[in-house]
C-alpha positions in Angstrom: 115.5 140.0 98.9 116.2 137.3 101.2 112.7 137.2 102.3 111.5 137.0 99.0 113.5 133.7 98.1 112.4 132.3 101.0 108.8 132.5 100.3 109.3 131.8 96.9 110.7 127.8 97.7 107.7 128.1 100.3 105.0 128.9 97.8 106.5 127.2 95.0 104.6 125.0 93.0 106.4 121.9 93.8 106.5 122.8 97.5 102.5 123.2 97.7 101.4 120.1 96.1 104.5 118.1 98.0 102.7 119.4 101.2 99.2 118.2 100.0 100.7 114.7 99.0 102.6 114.1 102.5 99.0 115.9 103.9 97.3 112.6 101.8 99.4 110.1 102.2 99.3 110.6 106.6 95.8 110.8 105.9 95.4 107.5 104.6 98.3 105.9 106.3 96.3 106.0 109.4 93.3 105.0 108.2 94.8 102.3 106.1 97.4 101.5 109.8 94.4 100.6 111.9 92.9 97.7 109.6 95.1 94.6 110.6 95.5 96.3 114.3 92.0 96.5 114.9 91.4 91.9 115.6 94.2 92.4 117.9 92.9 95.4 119.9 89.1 94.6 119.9 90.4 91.1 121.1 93.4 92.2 123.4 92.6 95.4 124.7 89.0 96.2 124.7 87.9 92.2 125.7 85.5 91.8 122.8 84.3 88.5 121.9 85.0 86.3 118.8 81.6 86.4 117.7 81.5 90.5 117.6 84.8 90.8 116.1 83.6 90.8 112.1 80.6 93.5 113.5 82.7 95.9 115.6 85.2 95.9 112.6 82.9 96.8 110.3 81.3 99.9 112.8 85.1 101.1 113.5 85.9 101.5 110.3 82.6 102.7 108.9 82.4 105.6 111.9 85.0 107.3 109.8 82.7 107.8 106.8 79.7 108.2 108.1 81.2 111.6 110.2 82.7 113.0 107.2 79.3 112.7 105.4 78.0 114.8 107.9 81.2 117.2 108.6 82.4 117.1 104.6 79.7 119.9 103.6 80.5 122.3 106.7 84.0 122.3 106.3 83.6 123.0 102.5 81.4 125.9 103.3 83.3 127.4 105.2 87.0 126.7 103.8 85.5 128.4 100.7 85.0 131.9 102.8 88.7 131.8 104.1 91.3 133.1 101.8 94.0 130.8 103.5 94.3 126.8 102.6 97.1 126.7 105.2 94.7 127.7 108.6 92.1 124.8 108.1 95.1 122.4 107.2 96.5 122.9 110.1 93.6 122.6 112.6 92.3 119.7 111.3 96.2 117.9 111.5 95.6 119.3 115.2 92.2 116.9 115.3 93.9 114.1 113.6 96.6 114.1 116.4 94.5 114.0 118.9 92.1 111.5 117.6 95.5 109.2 117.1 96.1 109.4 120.6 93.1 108.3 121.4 92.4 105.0 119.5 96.2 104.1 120.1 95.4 104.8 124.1 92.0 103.1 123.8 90.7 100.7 126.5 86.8 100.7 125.8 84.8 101.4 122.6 84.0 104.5 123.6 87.2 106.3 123.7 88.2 104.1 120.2 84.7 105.4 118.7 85.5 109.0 119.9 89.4 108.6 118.7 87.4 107.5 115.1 85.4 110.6 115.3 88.0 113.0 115.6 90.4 111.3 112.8 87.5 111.4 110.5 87.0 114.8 110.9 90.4 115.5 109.9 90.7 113.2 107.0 87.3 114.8 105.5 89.7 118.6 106.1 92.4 117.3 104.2 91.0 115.7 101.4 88.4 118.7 100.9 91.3 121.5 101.4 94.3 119.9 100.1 92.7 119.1 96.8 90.9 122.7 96.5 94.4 123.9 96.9 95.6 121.4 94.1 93.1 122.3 91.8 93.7 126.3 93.1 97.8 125.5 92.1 97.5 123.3 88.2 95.5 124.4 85.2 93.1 122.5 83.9 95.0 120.8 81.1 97.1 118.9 83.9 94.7 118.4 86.0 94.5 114.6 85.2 98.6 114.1 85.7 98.6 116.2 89.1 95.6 114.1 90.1 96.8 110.7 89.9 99.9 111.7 91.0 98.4 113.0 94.4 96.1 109.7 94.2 99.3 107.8 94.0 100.6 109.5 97.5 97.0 108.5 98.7 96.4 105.1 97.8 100.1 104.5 99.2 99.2 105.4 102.7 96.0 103.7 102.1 97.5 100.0 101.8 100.6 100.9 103.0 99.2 101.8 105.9 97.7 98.1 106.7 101.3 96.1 105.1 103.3 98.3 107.7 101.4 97.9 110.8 101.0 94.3 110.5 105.0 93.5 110.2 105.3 96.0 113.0 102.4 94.6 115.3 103.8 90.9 114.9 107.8 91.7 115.4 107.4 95.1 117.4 104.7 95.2 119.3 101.8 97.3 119.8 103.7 100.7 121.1 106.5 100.2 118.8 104.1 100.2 116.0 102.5 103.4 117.0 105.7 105.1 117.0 105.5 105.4 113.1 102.3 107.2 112.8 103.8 109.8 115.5 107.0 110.6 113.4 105.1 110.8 110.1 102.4 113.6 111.6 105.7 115.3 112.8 107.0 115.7 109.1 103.1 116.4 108.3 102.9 119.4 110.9 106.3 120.8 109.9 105.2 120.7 105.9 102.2 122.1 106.8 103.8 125.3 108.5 106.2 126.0 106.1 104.0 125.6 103.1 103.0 129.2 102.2 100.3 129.9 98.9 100.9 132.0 96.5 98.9 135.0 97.3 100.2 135.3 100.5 103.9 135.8 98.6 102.0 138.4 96.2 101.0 140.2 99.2 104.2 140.7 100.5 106.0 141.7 97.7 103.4 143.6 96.3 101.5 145.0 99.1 98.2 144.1 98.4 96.3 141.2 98.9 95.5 139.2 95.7 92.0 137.8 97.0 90.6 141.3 97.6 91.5 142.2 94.1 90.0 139.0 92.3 86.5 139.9 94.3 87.0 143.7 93.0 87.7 142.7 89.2 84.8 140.5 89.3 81.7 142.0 91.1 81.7 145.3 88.7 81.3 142.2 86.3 78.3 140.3 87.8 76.6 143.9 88.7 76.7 145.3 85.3 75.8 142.1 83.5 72.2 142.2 85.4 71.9 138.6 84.3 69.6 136.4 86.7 71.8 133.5 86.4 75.0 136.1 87.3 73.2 137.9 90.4 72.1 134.7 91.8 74.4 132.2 91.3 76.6 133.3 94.6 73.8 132.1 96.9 72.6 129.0 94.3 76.4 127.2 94.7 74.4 123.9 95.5 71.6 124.0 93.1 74.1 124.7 90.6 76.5 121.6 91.3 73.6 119.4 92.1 71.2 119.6 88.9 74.8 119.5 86.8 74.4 115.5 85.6 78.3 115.7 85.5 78.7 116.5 88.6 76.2 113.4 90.0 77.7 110.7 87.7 81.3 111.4 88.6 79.8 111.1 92.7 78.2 108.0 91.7 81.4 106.7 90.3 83.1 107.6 93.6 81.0 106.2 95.7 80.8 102.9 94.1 84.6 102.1 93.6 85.3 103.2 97.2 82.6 101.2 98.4 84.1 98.0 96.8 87.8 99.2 97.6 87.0 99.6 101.4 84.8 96.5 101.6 88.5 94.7 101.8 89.0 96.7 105.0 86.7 94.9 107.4 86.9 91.8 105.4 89.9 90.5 104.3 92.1 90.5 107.5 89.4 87.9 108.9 88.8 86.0 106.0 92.2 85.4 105.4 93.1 84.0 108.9 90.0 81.6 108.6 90.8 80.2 105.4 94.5 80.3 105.4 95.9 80.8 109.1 97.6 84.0 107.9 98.4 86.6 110.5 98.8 90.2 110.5 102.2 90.5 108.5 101.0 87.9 105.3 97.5 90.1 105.9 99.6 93.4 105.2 101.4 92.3 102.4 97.9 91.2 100.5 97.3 95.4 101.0 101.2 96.5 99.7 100.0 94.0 96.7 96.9 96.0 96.2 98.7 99.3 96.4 101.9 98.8 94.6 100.6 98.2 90.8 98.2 101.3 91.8 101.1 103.2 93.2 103.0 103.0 89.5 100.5 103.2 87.3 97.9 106.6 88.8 100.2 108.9 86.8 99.5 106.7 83.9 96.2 107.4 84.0 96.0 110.3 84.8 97.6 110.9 81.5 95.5 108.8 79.3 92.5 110.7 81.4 94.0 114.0 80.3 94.2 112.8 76.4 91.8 110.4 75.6 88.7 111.4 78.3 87.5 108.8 80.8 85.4 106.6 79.4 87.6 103.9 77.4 90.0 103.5 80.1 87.1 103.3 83.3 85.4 100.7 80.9 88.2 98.5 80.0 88.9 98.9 84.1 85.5 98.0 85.2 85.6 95.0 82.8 88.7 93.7 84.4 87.7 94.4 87.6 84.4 92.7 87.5 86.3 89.1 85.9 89.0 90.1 88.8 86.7 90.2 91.6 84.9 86.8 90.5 87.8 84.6 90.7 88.8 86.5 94.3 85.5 84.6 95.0 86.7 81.3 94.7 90.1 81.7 96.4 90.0 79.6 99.9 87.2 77.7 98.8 86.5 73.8 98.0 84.3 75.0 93.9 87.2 73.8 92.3 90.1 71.7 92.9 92.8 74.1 92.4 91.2 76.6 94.6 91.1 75.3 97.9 93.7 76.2 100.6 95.9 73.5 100.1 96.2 73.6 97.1 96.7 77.1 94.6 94.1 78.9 96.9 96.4 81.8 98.5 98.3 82.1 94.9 95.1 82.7 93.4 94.1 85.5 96.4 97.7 87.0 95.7 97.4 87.1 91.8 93.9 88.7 92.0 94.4 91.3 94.7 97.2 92.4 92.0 95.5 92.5 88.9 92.8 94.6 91.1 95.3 96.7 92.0 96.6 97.5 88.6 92.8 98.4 87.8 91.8 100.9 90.1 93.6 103.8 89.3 91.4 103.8 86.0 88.5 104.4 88.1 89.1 105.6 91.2 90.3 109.4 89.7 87.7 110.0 87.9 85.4 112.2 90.6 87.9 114.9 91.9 89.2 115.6 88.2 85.7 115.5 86.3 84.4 118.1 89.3 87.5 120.6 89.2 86.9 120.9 85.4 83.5 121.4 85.7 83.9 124.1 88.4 86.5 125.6 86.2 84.5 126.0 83.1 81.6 127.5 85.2 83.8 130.4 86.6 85.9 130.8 83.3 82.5 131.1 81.8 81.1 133.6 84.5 83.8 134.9 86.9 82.6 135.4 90.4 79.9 133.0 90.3 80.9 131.0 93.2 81.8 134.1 95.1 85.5 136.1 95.4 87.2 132.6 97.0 85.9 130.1 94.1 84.1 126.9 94.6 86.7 124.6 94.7 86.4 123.5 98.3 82.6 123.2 98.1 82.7 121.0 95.3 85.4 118.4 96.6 83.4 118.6 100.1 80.5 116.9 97.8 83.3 114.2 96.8 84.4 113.7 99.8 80.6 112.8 101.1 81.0 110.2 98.4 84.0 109.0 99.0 82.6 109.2 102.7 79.5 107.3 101.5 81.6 104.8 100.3 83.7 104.0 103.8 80.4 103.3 105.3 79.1 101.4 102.9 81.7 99.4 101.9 82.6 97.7 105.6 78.8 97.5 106.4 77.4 96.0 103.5 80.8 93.9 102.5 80.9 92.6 106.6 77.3 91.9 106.3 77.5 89.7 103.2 80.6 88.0 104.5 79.1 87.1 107.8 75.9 86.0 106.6 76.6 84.7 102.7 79.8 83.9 102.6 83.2 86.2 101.5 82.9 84.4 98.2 79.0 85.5 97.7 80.5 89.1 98.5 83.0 89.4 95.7 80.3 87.9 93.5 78.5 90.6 94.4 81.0 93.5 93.9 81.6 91.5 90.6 78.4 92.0 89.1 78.0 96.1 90.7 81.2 96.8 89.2 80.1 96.2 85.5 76.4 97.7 85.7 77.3 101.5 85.8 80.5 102.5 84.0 79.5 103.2 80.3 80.1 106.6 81.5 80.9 109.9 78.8 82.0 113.2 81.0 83.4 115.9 79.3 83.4 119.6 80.2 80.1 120.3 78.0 78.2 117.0 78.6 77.7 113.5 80.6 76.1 110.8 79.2 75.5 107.3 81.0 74.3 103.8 79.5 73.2 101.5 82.6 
């Protein structure tokens, strides 16, 4: 009896997704903890020169996309023939401690490269296993509110991530500010061992083991239906997914709105301590003013997602956005009188990271919810057509190559256009790429785009 309590706090709904939102938020802390670290250590520890800085910046943080491009498909594949979420959780924290070590240790851009390797295979783990297991733990009808509520935990440890490691770095030092990363994989590792899933519990008290039952119940299904679609479909998972025009607009949607959210990575820090002489800590609050309206209002829309569909709220977002990112433009610069540094130019920057802020979490959801419900509907339709395990992890590796996608892109083509055109040409841009694509419909029976 005992033993049954116990696993039934460990396996609790509440407990599971609490794991997978500390399991985000770590994630992202560390990515997000590197960004206003990263002048000081290219220029203190590893020697670099001035003139390098805005390049190696942009290949640090970029490294960490473009190996979970490469790693996101492989670890979906094979998370999706294990019957445990709790296994690949825990080896890729075990990656993402080690790959800490190293960039905190680093004294040549080799081991900081190698140290970016490791971490992004563990963030492409988490984000493809901890949100299979959300999707595996809340129906579809709250999909929407459990998503944005994870996203909140995630877009926390995103900016948090930089505003806490620049007040750190400038009154703590650089050890002292690594400390915090430590304690937080500590509470991450012990979260991740208690956390039990359900069918484990079901196993136990029931002596049988849940996942061998779901593949019996369905494949006298699939045999006796003698349907070409059912028979192959098992083998098909990616021809499926991939010819599904849902599936590729809610991917191009995540790619795009990561690729402008992470162009502010390898950008900002520099531009801001060339137009306004503001160091790390000023540079880290500009993040915890990106994060905070995002922080508050991701359950919002998750909601409105989950009643009114996504297109009126990503539209009204993209709109804003678009207007947002224009006037970010001017902010430092001599166009008009009120924009320059000495006079309202850092208000302006402030106001505008804000409003930005307050927009995202319209558009930045939509991919993980719009491919759990279409997963969902396939195997309601035809059970056992993504195999005895589901296709959950699968299909949120193919987001997380997006969301990869959009790491890469975002500090390489945003570092580009700020080195060679000018940070203000680069928010123009974004501007203009943020309104083209968005007229988006998605709904679990059809997807229809106006570009």
């Amino acid at each position: 009896m005992r033993n049954t309590v116990i696993f039934s706090w460990r396996s609790s709904k509440w407990f599971v997704l609490s794991t997978i939102a500390i399991a985000l938020f770590a994630e992202t802390f560390l990515y997000g903890f590197l960004v206003p670290m990263l002048p000081y250590m290219l220029r203190v520890r590893l020697h670099a020169n001035q003139a390098e800085l805005q390049e190696l910046t942009s290949l640090v943080l970029a490294i960490h996309g473009i190996v979970s491009v490469f790693s996101g498909p492989i670890i979906g594949h094979f998370a999706d023939k294990t019957s445990s979420r709790r296994l690949p959780l825990l080896l890729s924290l075990g990656a993402c401690i080690v790959g800490t070590g190293m960039v905190a240790c680093s004294t040549s851009l080799a081991v900081l490269f190698a140290g970016r390797v490791m971490q992004g295979i563990a963030g492409s783990s988490v984000w493809i296993v901890g949100l299979a297991t959300v999707a595996d733990t809340v129906g579809r009808d709250d999909m929407g509110k459990v998503e944005g509520i994870m996203m909140s935990f995630l877009y926390t440890g995103m900016i948090g991530g930089p505003f806490i490691s620049g007040l750190l770095l400038e009154y703590a030092g650089y050890w002292l500010t690594w400390f915090l990363p430590l304690f937080l994989l500590g509470l991450d590792f012990i979260a991740r061992v208690l956390m039990i899933e359900t069918r484990v519990v079901e196993t136990f008290v029931h002596g049988q083991e849940t996942t061998s039952k779901t593949a019996r119940d369905s494949r006298p299904l699939l045999a006796s239906s003698k349907t070409p679609q059912a028979c192959t479909a098992e083998g098909n998972f990616w021809r499926i997914i991939l010819c599904d025009v849902r599936v590729l607009t809610a991917l191009f949607v995540s790619v795009s709105t990561t690729t402008i959210g992470t162009s502010f990575h390898a950008t900002l820090p520099i531009y801001v301590q060339e137009a306004f002489d503001w160091g790390p800590g000023k540079c880290g609050s500009l993040f915890a003013c990106l994060i905070m309206p995002t922080l508050v209002l991701s359950p919002l829309a998750g909601w409105l997602r989950d009643r009114f569909g996504v297109l009126y709220p990503a539209m009204g977002s993209a709109v804003f956005q678009a207007a947002m990112l224009g006037l970010l433009g001017l902010a430092g610069t001599d166009f008009l009188p009120w924009t320059t540094p000495e006079a309202s130019g850092g208000v302006l920057m402030t106001a505008c990271i804000l409003a930005i802020g307050a927009a995202r979490p319209f558009t930045m959801n939509v991919g993980p919810v719009e491919l759990s419900t279409i997963v969902k509907a396939y195997q309601e339709r035809i059970p056992g057509i993504f195999g005895p395990e589901g296709g959950m992890s699968r299909v949120f590796s193919l987001d997380d190559v997006a969301a990869s996608l959009g790491t890469v892109l975002g500090p390489l083509i945003g570092g580009f256009l700020k080195e060679n055109l000018g940070f203000a040409y680069m928010c123009w841009t974004w501007s203009e790429s943020a309104l083209r694509p968005k007229r988006c419909i998605l709904n679990p029976t059809k997807a229809f785009c106006v570009f």
